[in-house]
N, C-alpha and C positions, 0 to 999 in steps of 0.2 A: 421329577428331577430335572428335566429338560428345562423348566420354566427357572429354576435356581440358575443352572447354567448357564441361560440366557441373560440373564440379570446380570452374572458376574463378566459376562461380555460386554454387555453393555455399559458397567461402570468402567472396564478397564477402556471403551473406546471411549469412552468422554473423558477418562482422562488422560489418551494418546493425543485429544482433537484439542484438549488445553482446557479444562475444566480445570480450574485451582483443587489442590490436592486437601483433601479434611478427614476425617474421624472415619463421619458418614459414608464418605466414598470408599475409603479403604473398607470399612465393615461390608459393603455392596461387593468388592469385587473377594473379597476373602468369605464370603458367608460367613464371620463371626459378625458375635454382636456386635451393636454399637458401642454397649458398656464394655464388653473382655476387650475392647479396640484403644477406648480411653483408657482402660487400666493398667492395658498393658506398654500405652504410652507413656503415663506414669508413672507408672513402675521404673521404667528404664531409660524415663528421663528424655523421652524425643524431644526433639526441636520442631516444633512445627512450621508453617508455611509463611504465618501470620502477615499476609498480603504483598510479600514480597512480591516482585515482577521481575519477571529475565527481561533483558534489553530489547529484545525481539517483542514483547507481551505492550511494550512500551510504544516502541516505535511502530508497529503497524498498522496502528489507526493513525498513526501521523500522516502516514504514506494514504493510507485511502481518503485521510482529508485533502490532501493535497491535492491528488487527481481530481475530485469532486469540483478542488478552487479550478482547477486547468480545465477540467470538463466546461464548468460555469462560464470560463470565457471566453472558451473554443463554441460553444455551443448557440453564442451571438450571431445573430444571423447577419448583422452589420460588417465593416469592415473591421479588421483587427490592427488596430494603433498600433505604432512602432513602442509605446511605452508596456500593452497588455504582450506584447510579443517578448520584451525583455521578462516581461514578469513570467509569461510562459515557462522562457529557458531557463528561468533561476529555479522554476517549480520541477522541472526533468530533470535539473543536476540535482536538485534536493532529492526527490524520489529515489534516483539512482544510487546517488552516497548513502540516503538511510538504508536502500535496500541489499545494499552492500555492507554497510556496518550491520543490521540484522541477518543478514542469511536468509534472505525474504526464501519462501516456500512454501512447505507445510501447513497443505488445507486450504492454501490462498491461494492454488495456484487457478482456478478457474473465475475469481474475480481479477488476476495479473490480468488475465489473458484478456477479461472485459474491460479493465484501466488502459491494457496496451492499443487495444480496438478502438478507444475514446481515445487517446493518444496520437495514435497514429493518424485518425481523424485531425484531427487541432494542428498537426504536423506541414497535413498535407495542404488545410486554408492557408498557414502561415507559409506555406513556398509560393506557394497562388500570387498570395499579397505581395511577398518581395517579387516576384517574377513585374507582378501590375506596377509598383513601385520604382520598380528600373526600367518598364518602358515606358512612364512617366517621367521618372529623370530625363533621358536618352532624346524624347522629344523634346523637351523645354532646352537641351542643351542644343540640339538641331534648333530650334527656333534663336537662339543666341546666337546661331552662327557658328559654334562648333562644326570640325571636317575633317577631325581626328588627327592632324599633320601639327597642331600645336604641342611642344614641348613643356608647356606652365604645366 
């Protein structure tokens, strides 16, 4: 009996973890059949699942494609262009808004925390960059002659 039990754990944790909802799986975690599972969905008319996606089911691989594009061009060992740095920030406000309009969480929280770790990584090149960038400016404005006393 232990090994029935198990089973019926197991189907109810695949589909807490997001396993799409079917016939089969309900049969697994109720131990009836597969058939009394259809019959009795027929009988009474259920509505089934039939691939629908919650908005979350949706948007989450959007979001881990995303990091993957911000990883790809954090991960350039070159210098990061003022145009891949806009596209950076457009990709951390996309992330965040979709992860906001999903309710990011649930099961994903330990690939979050590996997207934030690659994140934060890409973050910290691109203050590098601007830091090297203004004192690039700062020098060519000293070589012009700037002495900070002009009001233009």
């Amino acid at each position: 009996m232990a090994g029935a039990a198990q089973k019926r754990w197991d189907a109810a944790r695949r589909l807490f973890e997001g396993e799409a909802v079917s016939a089969e799986l309900i049969a697994e975690m109720t131990g009836h059949t597969l058939a009394s599972v259809r019959a009795k969905a027929k009988k009474e008319g259920w509505r089934g699942h039939r691939g629908r996606r919650t908005l979350k089911d949706t948007l989450m691989p959007l979001i881990d494609r995303l990091a993957g594009e911000a990883a790809r061009i954090g991960d350039f060992e070159g210098d990061i262009a003022p145009a891949q740095m806009t596209a950076l920030a457009g990709i951390f406000k996309t992330i965040h808004a979709i992860g906001d309009l999903a309710g990011a969480g649930d099961g994903r929280a330990e690939r979050a925390k590996e997207n934030d770790a690659r994140l934060a990584k890409i973050l910290g090149r691109i203050d590098d960059r601007i830091e090297e960038l203004a004192q690039i400016h700062a020098r060519e404005m000293l070589r012009k002659g700037w002495r900070g006393d002009e009001t233009k």
